[in-house]
N, C-alpha and C positions, 0 to 999 in steps of 0.2 A: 601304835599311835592311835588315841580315841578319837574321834571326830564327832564333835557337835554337829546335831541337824536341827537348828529351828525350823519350826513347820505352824503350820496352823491347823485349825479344827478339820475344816473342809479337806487337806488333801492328808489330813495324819494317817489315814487306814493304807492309802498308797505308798507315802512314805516308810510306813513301817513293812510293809509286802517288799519295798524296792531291797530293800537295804538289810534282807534277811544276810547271816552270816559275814557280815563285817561286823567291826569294833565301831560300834556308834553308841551316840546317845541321843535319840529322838525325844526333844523337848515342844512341845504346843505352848507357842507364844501369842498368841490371840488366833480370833477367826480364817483370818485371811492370811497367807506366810508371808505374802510381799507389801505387809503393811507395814512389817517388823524397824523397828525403831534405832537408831544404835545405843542410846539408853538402856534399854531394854535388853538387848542385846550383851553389852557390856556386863550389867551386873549376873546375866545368865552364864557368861565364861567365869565368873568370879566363883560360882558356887561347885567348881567341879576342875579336872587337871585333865585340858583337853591340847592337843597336837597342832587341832585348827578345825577351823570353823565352815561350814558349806551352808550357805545360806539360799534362798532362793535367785534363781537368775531373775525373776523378774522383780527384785528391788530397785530401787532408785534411790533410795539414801546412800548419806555420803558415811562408808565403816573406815575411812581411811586412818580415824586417829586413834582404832581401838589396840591394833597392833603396837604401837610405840608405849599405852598404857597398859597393855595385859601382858605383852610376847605372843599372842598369840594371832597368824594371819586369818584373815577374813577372804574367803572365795566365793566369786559365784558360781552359783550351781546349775544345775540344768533350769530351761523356763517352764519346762512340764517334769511334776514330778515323777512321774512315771519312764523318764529317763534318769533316774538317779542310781538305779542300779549299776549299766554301763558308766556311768563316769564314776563312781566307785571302784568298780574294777579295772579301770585305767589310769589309779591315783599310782605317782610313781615315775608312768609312764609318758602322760601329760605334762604340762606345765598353765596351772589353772591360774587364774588373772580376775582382776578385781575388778574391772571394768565389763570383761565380754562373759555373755553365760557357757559356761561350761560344754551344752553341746552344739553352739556353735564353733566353738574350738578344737572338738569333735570333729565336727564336720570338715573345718578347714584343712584338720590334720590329716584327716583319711582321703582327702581330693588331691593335696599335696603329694602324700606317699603311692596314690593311683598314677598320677603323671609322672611322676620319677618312674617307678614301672612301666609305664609305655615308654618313654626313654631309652629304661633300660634294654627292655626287649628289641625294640626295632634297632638299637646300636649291636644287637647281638645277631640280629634273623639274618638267615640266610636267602637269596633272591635267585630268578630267573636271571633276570641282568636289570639294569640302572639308566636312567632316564634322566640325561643333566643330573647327576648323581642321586635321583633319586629310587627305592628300594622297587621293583615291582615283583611281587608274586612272593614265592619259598614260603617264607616263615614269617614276612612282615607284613606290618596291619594293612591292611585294605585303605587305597588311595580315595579321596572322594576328588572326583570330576565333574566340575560344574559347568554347564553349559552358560553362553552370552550365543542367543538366538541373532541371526541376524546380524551379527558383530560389526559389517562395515557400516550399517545404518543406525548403528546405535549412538544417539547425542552424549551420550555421559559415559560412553565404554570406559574409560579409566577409572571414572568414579565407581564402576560396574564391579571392575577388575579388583580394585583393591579392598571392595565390601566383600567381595567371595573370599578374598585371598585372608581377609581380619578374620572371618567368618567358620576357617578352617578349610580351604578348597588349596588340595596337592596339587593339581591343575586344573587351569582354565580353558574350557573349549571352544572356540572361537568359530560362530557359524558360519558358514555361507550360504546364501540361498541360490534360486535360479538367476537371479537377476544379475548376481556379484560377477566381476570381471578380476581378472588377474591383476590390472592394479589398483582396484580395489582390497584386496588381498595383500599385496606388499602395501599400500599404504596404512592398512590396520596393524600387522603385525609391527610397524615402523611406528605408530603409535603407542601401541604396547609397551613397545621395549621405553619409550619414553617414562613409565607410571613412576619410576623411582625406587622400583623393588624389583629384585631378580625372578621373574614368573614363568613356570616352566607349561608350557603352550601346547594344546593340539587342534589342528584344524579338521574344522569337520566339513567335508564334502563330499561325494564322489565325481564330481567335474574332473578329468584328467588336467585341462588347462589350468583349475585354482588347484589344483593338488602340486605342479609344477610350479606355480607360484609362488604356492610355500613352505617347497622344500628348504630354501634355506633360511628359516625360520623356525618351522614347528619342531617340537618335538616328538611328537607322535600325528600322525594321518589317521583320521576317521573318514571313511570306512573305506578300505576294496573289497570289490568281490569278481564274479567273474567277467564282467562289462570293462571293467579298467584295468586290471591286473595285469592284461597283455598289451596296455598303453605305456602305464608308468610305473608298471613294479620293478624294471630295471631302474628307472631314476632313483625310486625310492631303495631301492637294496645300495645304489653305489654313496645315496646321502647320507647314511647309518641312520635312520632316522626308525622309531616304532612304529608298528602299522596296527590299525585292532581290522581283521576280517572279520565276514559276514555273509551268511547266506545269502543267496538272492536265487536266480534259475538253478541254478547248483548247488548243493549243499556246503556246508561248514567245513568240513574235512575234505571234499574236492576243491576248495577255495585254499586252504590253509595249504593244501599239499603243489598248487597251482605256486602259491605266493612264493614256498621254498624253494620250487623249482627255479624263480626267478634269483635266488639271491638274498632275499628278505629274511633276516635271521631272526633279531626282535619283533616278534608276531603277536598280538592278544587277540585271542577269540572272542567275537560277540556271538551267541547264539540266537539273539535278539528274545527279551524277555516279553512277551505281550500284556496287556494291560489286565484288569481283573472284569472277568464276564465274557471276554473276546482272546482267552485262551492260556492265562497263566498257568494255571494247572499242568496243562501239555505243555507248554514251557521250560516250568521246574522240570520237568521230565526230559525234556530234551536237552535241558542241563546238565542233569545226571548223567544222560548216555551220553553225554560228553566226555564227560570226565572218566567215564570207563574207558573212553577208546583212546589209539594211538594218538591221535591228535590234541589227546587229552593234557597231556604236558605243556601246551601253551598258558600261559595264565591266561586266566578268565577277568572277559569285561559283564557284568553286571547292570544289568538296563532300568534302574528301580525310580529315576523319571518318568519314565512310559506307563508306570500304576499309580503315582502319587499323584500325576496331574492329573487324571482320567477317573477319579473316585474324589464324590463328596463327601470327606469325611475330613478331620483336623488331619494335618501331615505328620505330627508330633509321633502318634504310637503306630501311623504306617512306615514310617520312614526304620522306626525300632523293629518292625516286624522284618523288615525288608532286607535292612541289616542284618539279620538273624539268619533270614533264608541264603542272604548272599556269603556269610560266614562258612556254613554248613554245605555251601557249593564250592568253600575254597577259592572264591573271587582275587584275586588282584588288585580291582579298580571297582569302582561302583558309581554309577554314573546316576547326578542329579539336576535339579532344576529349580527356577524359581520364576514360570510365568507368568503364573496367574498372581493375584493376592491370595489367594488361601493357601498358595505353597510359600511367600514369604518364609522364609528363615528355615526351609527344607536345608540349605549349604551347612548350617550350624549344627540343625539336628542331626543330620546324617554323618559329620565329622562324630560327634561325640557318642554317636549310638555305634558309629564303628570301633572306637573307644573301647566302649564297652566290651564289641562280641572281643576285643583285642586281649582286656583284662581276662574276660571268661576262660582263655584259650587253655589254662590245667583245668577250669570247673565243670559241676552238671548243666551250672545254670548262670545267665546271663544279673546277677542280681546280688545285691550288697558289696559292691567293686569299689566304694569310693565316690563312684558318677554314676549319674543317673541321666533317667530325661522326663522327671516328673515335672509336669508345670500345672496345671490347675487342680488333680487331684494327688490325696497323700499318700505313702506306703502306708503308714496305718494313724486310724487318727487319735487323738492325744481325749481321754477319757476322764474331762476334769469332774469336779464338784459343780452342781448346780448351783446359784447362787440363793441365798436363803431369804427370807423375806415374812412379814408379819401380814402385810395388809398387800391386794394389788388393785391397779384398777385400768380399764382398757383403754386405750391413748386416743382424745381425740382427733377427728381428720384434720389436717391442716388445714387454713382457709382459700379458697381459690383466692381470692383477691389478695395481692400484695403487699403490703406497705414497703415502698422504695425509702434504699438509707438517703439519708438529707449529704451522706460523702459522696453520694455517685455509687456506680456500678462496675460493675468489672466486666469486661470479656476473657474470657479463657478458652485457649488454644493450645495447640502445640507448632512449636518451627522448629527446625532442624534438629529435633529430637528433645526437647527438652518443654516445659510448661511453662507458659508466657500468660501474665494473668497484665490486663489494661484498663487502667481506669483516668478517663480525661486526658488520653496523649500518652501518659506516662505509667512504663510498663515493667514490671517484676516478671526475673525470670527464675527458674531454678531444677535442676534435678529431681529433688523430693518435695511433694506435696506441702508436707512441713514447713522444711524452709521455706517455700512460696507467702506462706499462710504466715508465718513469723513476722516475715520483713511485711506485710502489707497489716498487720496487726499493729507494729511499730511506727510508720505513717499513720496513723489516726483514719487513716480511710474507711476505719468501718466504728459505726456507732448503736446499730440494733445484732440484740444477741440471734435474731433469728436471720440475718445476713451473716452472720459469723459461723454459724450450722450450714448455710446454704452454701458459701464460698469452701470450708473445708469438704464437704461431699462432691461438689465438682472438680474441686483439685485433686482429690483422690482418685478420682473417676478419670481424670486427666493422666497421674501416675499409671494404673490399672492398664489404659489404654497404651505408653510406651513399653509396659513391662512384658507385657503379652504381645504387642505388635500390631494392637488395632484398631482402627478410625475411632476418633474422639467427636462427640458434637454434647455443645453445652445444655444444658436441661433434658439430653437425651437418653436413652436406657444406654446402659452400657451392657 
């Protein structure tokens, strides 16, 4: 089957590189490919006996009527020509569409068929044992544990609970501090159970008395070691409940062999991971020699809160790093955080970076899986045509002094996650910058073109600020 490629001048050399050894016929239809007309178009299938047609994704004309006058379908194609190769060699195999561009459809395809493989895997792996039926250790993906610091003093615990829980968090770990009292303790966990969704729980303390508290409640006990183990490791061995040990005066494997001796079957080891500067290094290494030893059979809990909060840097590529190291130690569990703002959305990242090491588990490398965790930079970048031009000339400054529209002004913000633009009382909301900018373009509320430039760049700047996760102020740098 032949397939037409219109193209234009600017990206012909790449389209002809893309699309070496297929059945094409690269035709240049003016300058630019996504200026391409259906006119134009139309009589270009006329002069040749083509299968169908791959046009640029980044068109915007309507080719819906060419098919019913030629036979021939009209598809869009990738938005950068330089991915036309790939969806070339996926014709067949796709099901290309006239509406979405090609490697977005791409992309949904290969995100779809990566989670059905996690799916499939974790319905296959084999475990240690099972936590409110959930998998822990063997062969399946590494659990993400999120911590709620402070859990009885928290005003919005629920709303806490069920953002980790959307967010991708296998458990929720429920703090306690010095202060909490035992019923403190059952009255959070009695809240909890309220949120509306079945949340599998561990509580973090080593208070013997909140440890007792709730046992019949948690699912797992964070932490004993050898200070409590001879209070309540028999309660906890008779509630069946998981325990993760921990060094403290005594080692790892004096604690874990202390624990067994009580009873305690379901055991995860923390070796406690230190943070970066103040000892991770020996850390990772006292990981490993974990895992050499007898005791090494317990699944392992992963402390990769303890480095993400404790380093200025974006959480995004520590949290994949960390994933990475926690993969390669055979972890179980991997324990996260979100105290600060700059860990915001560590629960998300770390669900889908564990993902990741999940897919990787036959490959070298953790990379082209389906899922990613790129957000501000690309895997590689898309190497268009410059744009051509006869004459230029360098832009003048804009004027400091404003001229105000005679409709009024806007303020824009963001509530409850979404962009709220106000002007005189009455306010536009919306998801996309876009639409925001549509509907208040439809009101007549803006009558100078340079309020009309100034509102879509704060709206954007508004989107920008939800997309990425952070603080929006109007006129301000983003």
């Amino acid at each position: 089957m032949r397939i037409l490629l219109p193209t234009g001048e600017a990206a012909y050399d790449t389209v002809m590189k893309a699309s070496e050894g297929f059945d094409v016929d690269v035709r240049v239809t003016g300058k630019i490919a996504s200026f391409l007309t259906p006119s134009k178009l139309e009589k270009l299938i006329r002069t040749g006996d083509y299968g169908m047609v791959i046009i640029s994704g980044m068109c915007t004309a309507d080719f819906s009527g060419i098919y019913e006058r030629t036979g021939v379908p009209v598809y869009l194609g990738p938005r950068h020509a330089a991915d036309l190769g790939m969806v070339l060699s996926m014709i067949g195999n796709i099901e290309l569409s006239t509406k979405i561009p090609a490697d977005e459809i791409i992309s949904s395809s290969r995100k779809q068929e990566a989670y059905s493989k996690l799916e499939t895997l974790e319905s296959a792996a084999n475990c240690d044992f099972t936590v409110n039926g959930l998998k822990i250790g063997g062969s399946s993906r590494i659990k993400v544990l999120a911590e709620i610091m402070d859990a009885h003093k928290n005003p919005v615990l629920i709303s806490a609970v069920l953002r980790y829980h959307r967010s991708g968090a296998d458990i929720i770990d429920l703090g306690f501090g010095f202060d909490a009292t035992p019923e403190d303790v059952r009255r959070t966990f009695e809240l909890v159970r309220k949120c509306g969704i079945p949340v599998i729980c561990a509580a973090d303390t080593q208070d013997p008395a909140l440890i007792r508290a709730a046992l019949p409640y948690a699912d797992i006990i964070l932490s004993l070691q050898e200070k409590n183990i001879p209070l309540v490791a028999e309660e906890v061995a008779k509630s069946g409940v998981a325990a993760v040990v921990v060094p403290g005066e005594k080692s790892l494997p004096e604690n874990i062999r202390s624990a067994r001796n009580f009873g305690i079957e379901n055991i995860i080891a923390d070796p406690l991971l230190q943070p970066a500067g103040s000892g991770l290094l020996e850390s990772l290494g006292d990981i490993a020699a974990y895992n050499r030893s007898e005791e090494g059979r317990c699944p392992l809990f992963f402390g990769a809160g303890n480095v993400t909060e404790l380093i200025d840097a974006d959480s995004i590529g520590v949290n994949a790093l960390l994933s990475s190291l926690a993969m390669e130690a055979k972890a179980a569990i991997v324990f996260t955080s979100e105290h600060s703002d700059k860990t915001a959305g560590s629960v998300s990242e770390m669900r889908r970076a564990v993902e990741m090491m999940h897919l990787a588990s036959d490959r070298p490398y953790p990379k082209d899986l389906g899922v990613d965790l790129f957000c501000i930079k690309e895997k590689r970048k898309r190497r268009e045509p410059e744009p051509e031009y006869s004459s230029i000339k360098e832009a003048d400054k804009m004027p400091d002094n404003v001229t105000f529209d005679p409709c009024g002004n806007f303020r824009i913000g963001i509530v409850d996650g979404r962009i709220i633009a106000v002007n005189d009382g009455a306010a536009v909301t919306g998801d996309r910058w876009e639409d925001v900018f549509y509907e208040i373009i439809k009101s007549g509320k803006v009558s100078l073109l340079d309020h009309a430039a100034y509102l879509g760049k704060e709206l954007y700047k508004a989107e920008l600020a939800l997309r990425f996760g952070r603080s929006f102020e109007q006129d301000g740098h983003f």
